[in-house]
C-alpha positions in Angstrom: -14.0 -11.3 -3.7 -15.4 -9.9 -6.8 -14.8 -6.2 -7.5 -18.5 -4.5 -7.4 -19.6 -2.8 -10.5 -18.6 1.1 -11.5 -21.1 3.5 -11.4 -22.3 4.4 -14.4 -22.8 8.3 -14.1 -19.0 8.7 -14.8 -17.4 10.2 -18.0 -14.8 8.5 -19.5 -11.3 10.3 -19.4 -10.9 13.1 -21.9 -9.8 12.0 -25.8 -6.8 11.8 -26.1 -5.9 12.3 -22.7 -3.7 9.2 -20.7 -3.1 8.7 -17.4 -0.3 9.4 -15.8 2.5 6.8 -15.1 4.9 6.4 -12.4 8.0 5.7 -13.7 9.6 2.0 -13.7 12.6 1.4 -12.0 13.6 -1.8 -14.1 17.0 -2.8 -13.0 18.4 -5.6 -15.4 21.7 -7.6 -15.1 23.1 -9.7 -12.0 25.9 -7.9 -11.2 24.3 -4.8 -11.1 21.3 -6.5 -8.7 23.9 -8.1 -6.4 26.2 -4.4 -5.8 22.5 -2.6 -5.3 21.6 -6.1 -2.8 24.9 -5.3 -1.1 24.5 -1.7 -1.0 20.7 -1.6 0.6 22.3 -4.4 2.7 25.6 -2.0 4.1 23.5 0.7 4.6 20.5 -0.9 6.5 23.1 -2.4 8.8 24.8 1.0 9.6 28.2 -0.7 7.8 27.4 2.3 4.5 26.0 6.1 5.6 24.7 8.0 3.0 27.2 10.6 2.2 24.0 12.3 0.5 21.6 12.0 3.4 21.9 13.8 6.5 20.2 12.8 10.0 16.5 13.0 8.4 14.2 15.4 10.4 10.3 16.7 9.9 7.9 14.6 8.6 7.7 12.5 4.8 4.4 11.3 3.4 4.8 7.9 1.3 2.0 6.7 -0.8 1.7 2.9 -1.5 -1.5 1.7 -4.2 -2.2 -2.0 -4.8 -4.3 -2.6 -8.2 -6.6 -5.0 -8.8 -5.1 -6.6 -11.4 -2.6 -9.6 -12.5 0.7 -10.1 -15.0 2.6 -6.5 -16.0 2.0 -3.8 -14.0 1.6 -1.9 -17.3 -1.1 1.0 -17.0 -3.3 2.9 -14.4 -6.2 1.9 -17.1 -5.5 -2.0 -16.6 -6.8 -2.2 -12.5 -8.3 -0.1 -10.1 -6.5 1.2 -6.9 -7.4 -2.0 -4.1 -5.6 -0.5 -1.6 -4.6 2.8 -0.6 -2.2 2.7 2.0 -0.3 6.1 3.7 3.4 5.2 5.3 3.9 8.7 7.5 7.6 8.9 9.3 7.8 11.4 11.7 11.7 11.7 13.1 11.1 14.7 15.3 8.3 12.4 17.5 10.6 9.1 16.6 6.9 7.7 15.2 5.8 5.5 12.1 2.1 5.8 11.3 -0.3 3.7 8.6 -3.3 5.7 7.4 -5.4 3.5 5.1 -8.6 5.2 2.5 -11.4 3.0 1.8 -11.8 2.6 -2.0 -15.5 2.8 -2.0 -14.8 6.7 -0.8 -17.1 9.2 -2.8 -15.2 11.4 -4.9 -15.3 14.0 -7.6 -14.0 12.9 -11.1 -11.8 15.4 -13.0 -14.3 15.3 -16.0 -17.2 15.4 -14.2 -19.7 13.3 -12.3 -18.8 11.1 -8.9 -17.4 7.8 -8.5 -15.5 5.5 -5.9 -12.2 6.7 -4.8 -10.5 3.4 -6.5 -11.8 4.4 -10.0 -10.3 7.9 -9.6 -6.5 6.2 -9.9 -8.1 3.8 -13.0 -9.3 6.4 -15.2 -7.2 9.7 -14.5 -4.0 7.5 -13.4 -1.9 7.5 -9.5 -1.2 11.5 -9.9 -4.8 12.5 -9.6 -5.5 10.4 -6.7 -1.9 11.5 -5.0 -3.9 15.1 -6.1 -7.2 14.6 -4.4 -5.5 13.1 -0.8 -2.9 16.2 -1.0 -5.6 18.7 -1.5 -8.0 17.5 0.5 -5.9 16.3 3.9 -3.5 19.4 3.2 -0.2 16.7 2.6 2.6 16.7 0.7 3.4 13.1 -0.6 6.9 12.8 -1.0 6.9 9.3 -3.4 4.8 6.9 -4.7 4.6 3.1 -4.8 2.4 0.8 -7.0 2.2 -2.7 -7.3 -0.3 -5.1 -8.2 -1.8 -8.6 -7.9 1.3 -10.4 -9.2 3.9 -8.1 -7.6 2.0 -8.4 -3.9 2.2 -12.6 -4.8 6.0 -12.1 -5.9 7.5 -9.5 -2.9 5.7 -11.9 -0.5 7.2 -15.4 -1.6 10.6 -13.8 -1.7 10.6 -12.9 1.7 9.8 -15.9 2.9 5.5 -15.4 4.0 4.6 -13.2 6.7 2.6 -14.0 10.0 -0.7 -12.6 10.5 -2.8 -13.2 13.2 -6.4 -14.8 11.8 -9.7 -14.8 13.3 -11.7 -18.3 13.3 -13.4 -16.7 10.3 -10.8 -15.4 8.4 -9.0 -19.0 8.4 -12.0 -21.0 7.6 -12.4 -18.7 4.7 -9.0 -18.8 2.9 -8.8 -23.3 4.2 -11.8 -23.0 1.2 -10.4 -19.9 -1.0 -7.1 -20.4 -1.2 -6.0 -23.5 0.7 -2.8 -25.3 2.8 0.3 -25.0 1.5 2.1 -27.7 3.4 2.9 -26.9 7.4 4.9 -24.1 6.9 1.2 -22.4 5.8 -1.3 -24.1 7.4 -4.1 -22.1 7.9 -5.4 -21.7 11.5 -6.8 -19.4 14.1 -4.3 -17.2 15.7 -0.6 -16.3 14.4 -0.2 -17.9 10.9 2.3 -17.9 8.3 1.3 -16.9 4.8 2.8 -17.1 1.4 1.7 -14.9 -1.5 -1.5 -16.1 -2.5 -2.7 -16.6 1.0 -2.0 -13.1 1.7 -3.7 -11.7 -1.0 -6.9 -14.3 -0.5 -6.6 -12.7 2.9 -6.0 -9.1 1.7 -9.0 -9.5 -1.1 -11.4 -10.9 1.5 -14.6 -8.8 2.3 -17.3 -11.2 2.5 -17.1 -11.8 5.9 -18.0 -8.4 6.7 -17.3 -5.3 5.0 -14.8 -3.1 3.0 -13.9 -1.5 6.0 -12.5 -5.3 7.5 -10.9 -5.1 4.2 -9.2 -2.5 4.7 -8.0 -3.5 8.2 -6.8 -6.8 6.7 -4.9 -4.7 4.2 -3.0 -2.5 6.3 -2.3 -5.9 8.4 -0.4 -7.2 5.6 2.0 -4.3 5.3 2.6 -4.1 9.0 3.2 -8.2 8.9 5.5 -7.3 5.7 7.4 -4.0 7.8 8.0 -6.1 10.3 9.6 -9.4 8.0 12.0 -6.3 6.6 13.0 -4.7 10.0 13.8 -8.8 10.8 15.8 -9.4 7.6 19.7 -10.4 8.6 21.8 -9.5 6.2 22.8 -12.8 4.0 18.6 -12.6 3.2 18.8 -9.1 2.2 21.2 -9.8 -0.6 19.0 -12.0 -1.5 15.6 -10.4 -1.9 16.5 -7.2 -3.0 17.1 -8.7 -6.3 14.3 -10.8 -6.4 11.7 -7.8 -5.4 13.3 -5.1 -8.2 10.7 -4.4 -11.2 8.2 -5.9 -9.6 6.9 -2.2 -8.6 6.9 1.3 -10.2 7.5 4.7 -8.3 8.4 7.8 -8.9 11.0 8.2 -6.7 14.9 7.2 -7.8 16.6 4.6 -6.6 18.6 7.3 -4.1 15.3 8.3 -2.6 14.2 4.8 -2.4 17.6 4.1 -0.6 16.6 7.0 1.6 13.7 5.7 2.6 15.0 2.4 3.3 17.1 4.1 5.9 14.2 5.8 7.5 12.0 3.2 8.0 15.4 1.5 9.5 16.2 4.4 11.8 12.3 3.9 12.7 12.8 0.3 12.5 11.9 0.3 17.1 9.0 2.6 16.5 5.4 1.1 17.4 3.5 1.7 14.5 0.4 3.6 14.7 -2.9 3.4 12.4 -5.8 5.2 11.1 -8.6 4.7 8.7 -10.2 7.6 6.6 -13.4 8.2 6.6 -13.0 7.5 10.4 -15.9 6.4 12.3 -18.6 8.8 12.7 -17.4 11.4 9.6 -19.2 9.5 6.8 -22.4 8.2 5.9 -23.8 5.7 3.2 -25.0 6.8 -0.3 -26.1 5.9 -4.1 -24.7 7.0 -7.2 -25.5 5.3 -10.2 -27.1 2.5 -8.0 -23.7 2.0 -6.3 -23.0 2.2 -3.1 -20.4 4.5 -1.6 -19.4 6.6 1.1 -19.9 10.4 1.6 -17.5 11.4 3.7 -17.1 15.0 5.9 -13.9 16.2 4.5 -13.7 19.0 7.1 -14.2 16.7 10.2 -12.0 13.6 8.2 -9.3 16.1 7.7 -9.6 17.7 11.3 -9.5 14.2 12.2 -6.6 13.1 10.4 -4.6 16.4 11.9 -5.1 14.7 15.4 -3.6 11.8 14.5 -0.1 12.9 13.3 0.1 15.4 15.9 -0.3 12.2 18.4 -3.6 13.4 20.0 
């Protein structure tokens, strides 16, 4: 599970020059954390429309990064993007898609040189890798979530675990990574219930095969977590909402985020589709710096990547 070393033909970012942050949403004070519990809680069980939100229509591009690191989620600097997760709602086709991007991706640095797609969001902070998937896949992201280590370990345990379903492998792995937490989490082949740090042992995992299983365990995890939130009733609402608050930063406000808590709801029925970029066949293995990466054919990646949305 350790990260693999940076290659070392990359500049560091220009003098004087900081990433860019996305902007905490910290939300103090129980009162105010119980009327915005009760709120989410109305309006995901139809009881509260959004005045401000009409029938949503078109298409909305969400991107979620997990970083690789533990305590505050303080700076892009502190941990490199572990996952890279796309949430695509479609209302005109009714569809919910997942498009994941392999970290180890070979990409262009703003200052110069190449590096992995992961250390892109480390040293030039979230906006230039939100930059590089808009210009290169032709999007237009409409928000941004980050969370890391601790926050994945948190939102987890709040709601309760997920269920995943675990190869032989994968559960022989995390018995001696991570270990049993009681028979609520006992880890075994087939469907299995995780809390926080089994998830992440399972989320982190790629020496069983490769960062592409990675990947795939990733995206499992946020489907596993989708569907413990389209689950929810509405007494365990009120009370997650306030445990999961400031435990992630985004760009979007807290209407937005409202909004697309009520997309994902009016999707809540929709199977949920996935994709993996580079897909197969539209990349091949290279060096840079003595690390390994992938070079992937944009063109055919993006052409690709069109297909999917469009449901071909």
């Amino acid at each position: 599970m350790d990260m693999p070393p940076a290659a070392t033909s990359v500049p560091p970012a220009p003098k004087g020059q900081k990433p860019k942050r996305l902007r905490r949403r910290w939300l103090a004070g129980p009162l105010l954390l119980l009327l915005i519990g009760i709120i989410v809680a109305a309006m995901l069980a139809g009881i509260l429309p959004l005045p401000w939100a009409p029938q949503p229509a078109g298409i909305r591009h969400y991107l979620f990064v997990g970083k690789d690191n533990w305590g505050e989620l303080a700076s892009a600097e502190q941990g490199r993007a572990d996952a890279i997760l796309l949430i695509t709602l479609d209302f005109d086709s009714k569809s919910l898609s997942m498009t994941s991007f392999l970290r180890d991706t070979m990409v262009d640095m703003p200052g110069g040189g190449r590096n992995r797609l992961n250390t892109l969001s480390r040293l030039y902070g979230d906006e230039a890798l939100r930059a590089y998937i808009e210009e290169t896949y032709a999007l237009d992201i409409a928000g941004m979530f980050s969370i890391n280590f601790s926050g994945a370990v948190r939102v987890i345990d709040a709601l309760g675990g997920i269920t995943v379903d675990l190869t032989r492998a994968e559960a022989n792995y995390l018995r001696r990574a991570v270990g049993n937490y009681g028979a609520e989490f006992t880890l075994r082949e087939g469907p299995s219930r995780l809390n926080g740090a089994q998830a992440l042992g399972y989320m982190r995992c790629r020496s069983l095969d490769s960062d592409f299983g990675r990947t795939n365990r990733q995206a499992n995890v946020l489907k596993a977590l989708m569907q413990e939130a389209r689950a929810m009733p509405l007494d365990k609402v009120l009370r997650v909402v306030p445990e999961v608050l400031g435990f992630y930063a985004t760009d979007l406000g807290l209407g937005d985020q409202l909004a697309l808590a009520r997309g994902l709801f009016l999707l809540r029925d929709a199977p949920l589709r996935r994709h993996q970029i580079p897909a197969e066949g539209a990349y091949r293995y290279t060096s840079v710096g003595g690390s390994s990466m992938l070079r992937i054919d944009a063109e055919k990646n993006r052409a690709l990547f069109e297909a999917f949305l469009s449901g071909q």
